[in-house]
Every structure is written in structure tokens, then in C-alpha cells.
C-alpha positions as CSV (number, residue, x, y, z in Angstrom):
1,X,-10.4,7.4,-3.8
2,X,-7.3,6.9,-2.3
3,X,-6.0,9.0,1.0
4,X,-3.3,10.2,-1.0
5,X,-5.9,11.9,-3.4
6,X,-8.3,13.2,-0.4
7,X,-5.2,14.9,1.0
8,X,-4.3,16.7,-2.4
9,X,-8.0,16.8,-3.1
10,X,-9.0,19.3,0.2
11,X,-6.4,22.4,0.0
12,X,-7.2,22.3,-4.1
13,X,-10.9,22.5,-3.7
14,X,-10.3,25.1,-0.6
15,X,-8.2,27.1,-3.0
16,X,-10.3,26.7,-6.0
17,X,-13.3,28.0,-3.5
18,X,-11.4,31.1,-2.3
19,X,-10.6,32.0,-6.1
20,X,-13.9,31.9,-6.7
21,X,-15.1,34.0,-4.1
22,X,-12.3,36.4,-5.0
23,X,-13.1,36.3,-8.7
24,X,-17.0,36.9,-7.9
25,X,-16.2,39.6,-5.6
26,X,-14.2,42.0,-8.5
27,X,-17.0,40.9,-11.0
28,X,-19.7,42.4,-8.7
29,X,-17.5,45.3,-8.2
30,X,-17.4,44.8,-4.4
31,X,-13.7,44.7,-4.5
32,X,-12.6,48.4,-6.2
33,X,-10.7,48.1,-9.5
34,X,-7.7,49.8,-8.4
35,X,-7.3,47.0,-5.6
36,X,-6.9,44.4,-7.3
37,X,-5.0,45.7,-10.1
38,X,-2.6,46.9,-7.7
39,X,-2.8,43.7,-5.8
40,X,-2.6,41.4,-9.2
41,X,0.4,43.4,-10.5
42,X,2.2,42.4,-7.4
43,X,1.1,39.0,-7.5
44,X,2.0,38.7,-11.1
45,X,6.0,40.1,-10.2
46,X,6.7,37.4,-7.6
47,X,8.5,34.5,-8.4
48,X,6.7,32.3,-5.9
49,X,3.8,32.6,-8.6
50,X,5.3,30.3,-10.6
51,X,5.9,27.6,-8.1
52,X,2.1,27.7,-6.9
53,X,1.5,27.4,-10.5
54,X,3.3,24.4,-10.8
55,X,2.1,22.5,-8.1
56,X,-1.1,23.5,-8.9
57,X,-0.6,22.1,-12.3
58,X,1.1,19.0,-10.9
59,X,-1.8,18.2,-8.3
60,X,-4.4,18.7,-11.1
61,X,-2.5,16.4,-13.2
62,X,-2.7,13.9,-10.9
63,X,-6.2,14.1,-10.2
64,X,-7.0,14.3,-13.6
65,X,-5.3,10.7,-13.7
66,X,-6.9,9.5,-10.3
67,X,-10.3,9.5,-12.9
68,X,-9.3,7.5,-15.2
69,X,-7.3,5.2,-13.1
70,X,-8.8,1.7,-12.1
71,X,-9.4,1.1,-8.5
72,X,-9.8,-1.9,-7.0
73,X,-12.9,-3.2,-4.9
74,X,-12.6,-2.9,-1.4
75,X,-10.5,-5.5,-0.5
76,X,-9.7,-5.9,3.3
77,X,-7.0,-8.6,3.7
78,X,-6.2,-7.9,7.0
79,X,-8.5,-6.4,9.8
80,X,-10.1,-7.4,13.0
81,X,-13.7,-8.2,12.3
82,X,-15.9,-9.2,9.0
83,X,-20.3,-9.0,9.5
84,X,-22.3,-12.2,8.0
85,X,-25.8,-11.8,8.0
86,X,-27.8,-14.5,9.8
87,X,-31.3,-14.7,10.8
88,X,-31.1,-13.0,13.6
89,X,-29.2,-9.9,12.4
90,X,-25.6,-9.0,11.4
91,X,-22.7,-10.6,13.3
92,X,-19.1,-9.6,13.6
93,X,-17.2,-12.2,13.1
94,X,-12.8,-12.1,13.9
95,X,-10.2,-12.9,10.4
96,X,-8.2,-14.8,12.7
97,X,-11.2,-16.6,13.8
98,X,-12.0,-17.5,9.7
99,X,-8.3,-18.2,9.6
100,X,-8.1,-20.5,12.1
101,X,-11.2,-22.7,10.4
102,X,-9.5,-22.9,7.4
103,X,-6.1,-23.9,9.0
104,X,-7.5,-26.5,10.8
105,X,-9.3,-27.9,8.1
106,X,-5.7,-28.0,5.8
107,X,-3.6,-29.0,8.7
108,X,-6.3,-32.3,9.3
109,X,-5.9,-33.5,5.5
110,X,-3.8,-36.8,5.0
111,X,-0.3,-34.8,3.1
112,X,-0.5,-31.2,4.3
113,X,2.5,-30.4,6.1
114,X,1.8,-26.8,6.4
115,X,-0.7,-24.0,5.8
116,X,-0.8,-20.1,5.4
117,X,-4.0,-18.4,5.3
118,X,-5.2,-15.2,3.5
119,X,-8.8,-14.2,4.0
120,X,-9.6,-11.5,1.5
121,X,-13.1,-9.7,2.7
122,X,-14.8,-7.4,0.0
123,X,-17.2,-4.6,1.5
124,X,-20.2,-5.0,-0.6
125,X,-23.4,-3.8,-0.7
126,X,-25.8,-5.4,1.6
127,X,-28.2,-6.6,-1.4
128,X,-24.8,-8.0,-3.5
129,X,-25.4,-11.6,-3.8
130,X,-21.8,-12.6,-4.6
131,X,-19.4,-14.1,-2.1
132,X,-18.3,-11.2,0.8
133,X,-14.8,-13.0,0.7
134,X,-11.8,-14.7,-0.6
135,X,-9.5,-17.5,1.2
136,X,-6.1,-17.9,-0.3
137,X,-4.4,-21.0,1.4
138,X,-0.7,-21.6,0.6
139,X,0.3,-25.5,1.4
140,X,3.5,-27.9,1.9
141,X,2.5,-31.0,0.4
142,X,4.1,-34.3,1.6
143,X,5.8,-36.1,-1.0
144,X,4.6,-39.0,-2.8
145,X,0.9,-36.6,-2.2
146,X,-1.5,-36.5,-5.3
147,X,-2.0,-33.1,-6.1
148,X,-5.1,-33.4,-7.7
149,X,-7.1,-35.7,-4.6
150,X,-5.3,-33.0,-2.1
151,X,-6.8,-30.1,-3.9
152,X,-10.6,-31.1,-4.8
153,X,-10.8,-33.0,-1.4
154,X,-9.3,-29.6,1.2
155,X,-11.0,-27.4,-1.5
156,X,-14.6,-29.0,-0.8
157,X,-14.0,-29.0,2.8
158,X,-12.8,-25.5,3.8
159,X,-16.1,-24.3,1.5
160,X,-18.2,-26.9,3.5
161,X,-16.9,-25.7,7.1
162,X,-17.2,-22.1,6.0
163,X,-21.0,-23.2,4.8
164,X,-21.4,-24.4,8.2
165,X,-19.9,-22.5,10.8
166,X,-20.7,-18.8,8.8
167,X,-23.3,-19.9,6.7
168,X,-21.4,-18.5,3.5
169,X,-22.1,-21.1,0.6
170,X,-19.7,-21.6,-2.3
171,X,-16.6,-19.1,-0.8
172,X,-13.7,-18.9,-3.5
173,X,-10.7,-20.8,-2.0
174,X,-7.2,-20.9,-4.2
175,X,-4.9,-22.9,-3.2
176,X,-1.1,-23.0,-4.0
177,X,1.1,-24.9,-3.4
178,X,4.4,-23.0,-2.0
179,X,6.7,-26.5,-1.3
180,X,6.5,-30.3,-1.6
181,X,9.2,-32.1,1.4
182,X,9.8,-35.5,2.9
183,X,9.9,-33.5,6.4
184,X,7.7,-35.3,8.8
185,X,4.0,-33.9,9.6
186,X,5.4,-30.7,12.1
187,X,1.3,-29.1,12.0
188,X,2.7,-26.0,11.3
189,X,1.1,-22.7,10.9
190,X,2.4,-20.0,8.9
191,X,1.3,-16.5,9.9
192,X,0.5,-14.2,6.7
């Protein structure tokens, strides 16, 4: 649930809980009838009734939609620290520490003029055996590169340096290619 919905969320459920103290209190007769006739006849001749009533509507509406909605996994694409499990217990381990393995590894290849990393981490469950992230690494090819050697070849070794240094096996890496120049090798890094 969003933050969005958590703030709407918390004065509706502390409203909701008031009414139904108030509710419960004239059905057990604790509140006198003439009370909260008085008091409801009052309520009922004020114009600001209606605008609580349509916010109210409005924030139920949109957490009636929050339900159905699809949200995505947790997805952290940016962030100081991601845990890999090793033997000898969880470690933290820095993004711009992964980021800088993988930039390495693209700015070494034969033909990569330049690299931009994106390390996508997913919070998952402890016992989740799939991947816990993502690298996205946009390149500038040299021209007169083959595509297709470039791609298996830095794809194969940013998953085996990954394997190695964190211990991760088979880590999703897409690559795309953002430019293809006659520039000179400059060993840029992009920051993302």
C-alpha cells in the first residue's frame, strides 16, 4: 500500500471508529434520545455536512480502487545497501558498490564506449529462491562493433563477476544499447 493510501487510510479508519463508538453508544441508550436528536438535527442543517460527505465518498472511492489496483513488487532502484546471504550470515552490501562491478566489467569489453547502470533490488522473502535483483546496463557501442558477440560476451561476464564477488548465480542483466559512435574509447561513466 502506497503512502498516499496510509495517509487517507488513518483519519478514515479513526473516523469510521468514532462513528461507531457514537452509533453503539445511542443503541445502548447511554447517550439520551433527545441528545442526539437534537444534536443530529443540527448536524443534518449544516452545509459543511455535505462537503464531509463528499470527501468521505471521494477517499472511499479511492480506496475502494487501491484494492483492485496492481502493485508492483518491491522494487528498490536506488538505496544505500542490499543483504546477500553467505555462510556466515547476512551481509549489507552498497548499490554503488554492485554498480561499480558491473561498470567495470562493461567499460573493460573490446567496443564499449560507455556504460550506465541500474541495479533493481526486490525485497523478497528470505526462503524466495528467485534472483533478489535486476541490472539494467545502457551502452555506447563503438562502431564497426558486433552487436550480437558484445551482448552474449558482457552479458556472461557481469552474471559471472556478480556469481563471484556476491555469490548471486544467474542475475538478470538487460542490456540496451542507447548509441553507436566513432568517438574514441573516453571510459565514461554515466551516473543513473
Amino acid at each position: 500500500m502506497g503512502i498516499i493510501n496510509r495517509l487517507l487510510l488513518l483519519p478514515y479508519a479513526l473516523f469510521t471508529m468514532a462513528l461507531a463508538v457514537a452509533v453503539a453508544a445511542v443503541a445502548l441508550r447511554i447517550v439520551p434520545e433527545s441528545i442526539w436528536l437534537n444534536e443530529l438535527r443540527y448536524v443534518l442543517a449544516r452545509q459543511e455536512l455535505l462537503a464531509v460527505c463528499g470527501v468521505l465518498f471521494l477517499v472511499s472511492l479511492k480506496l475502494f480502487f487501491a484494492v483492485f489496483s496492481r502493485t508492483s513488487s518491491s522494487v528498490r532502484t536506488h538505496g544505500e545497501f542490499m543483504v546477500v546471504d553467505t555462510p556466515a550470515g547476512a551481509v549489507q552490501v552498497a548499490l554503488p558498490a554492485v554498480r561499480g562491478i558491473v561498470e567495470r566489467v562493461a567499460l573493460a569489453m573490446q567496443g564499449v564506449r560507455a556504460a550506465a547502470v541500474v541495479i533493481s533490488v526486490h525485497d523478497a522473502p528470505k526462503d524466495a529462491v528467485a534472483t533478489p535483483m535486476q541490472v539494467e546496463l545502457k551502452i555506447t557501442l563503438a562502431e564497426h562493433t558486433s552487436l550480437n558477440a558484445v551482448s552474449e560476451e558482457l552479458t556472461a561476464k557481469v552474471r559471472q563477476e556478480l556469481h563471484d564477488v556476491l555469490g548471486i548465480p544467474d542475475v538478470p542483466v538487460a542490456l540496451r544499447v542507447t548509441e553507436i559512435t566513432n568517438a574514441g574509447s573516453s571510459s565514461k561513466r554515466s551516473v543513473s
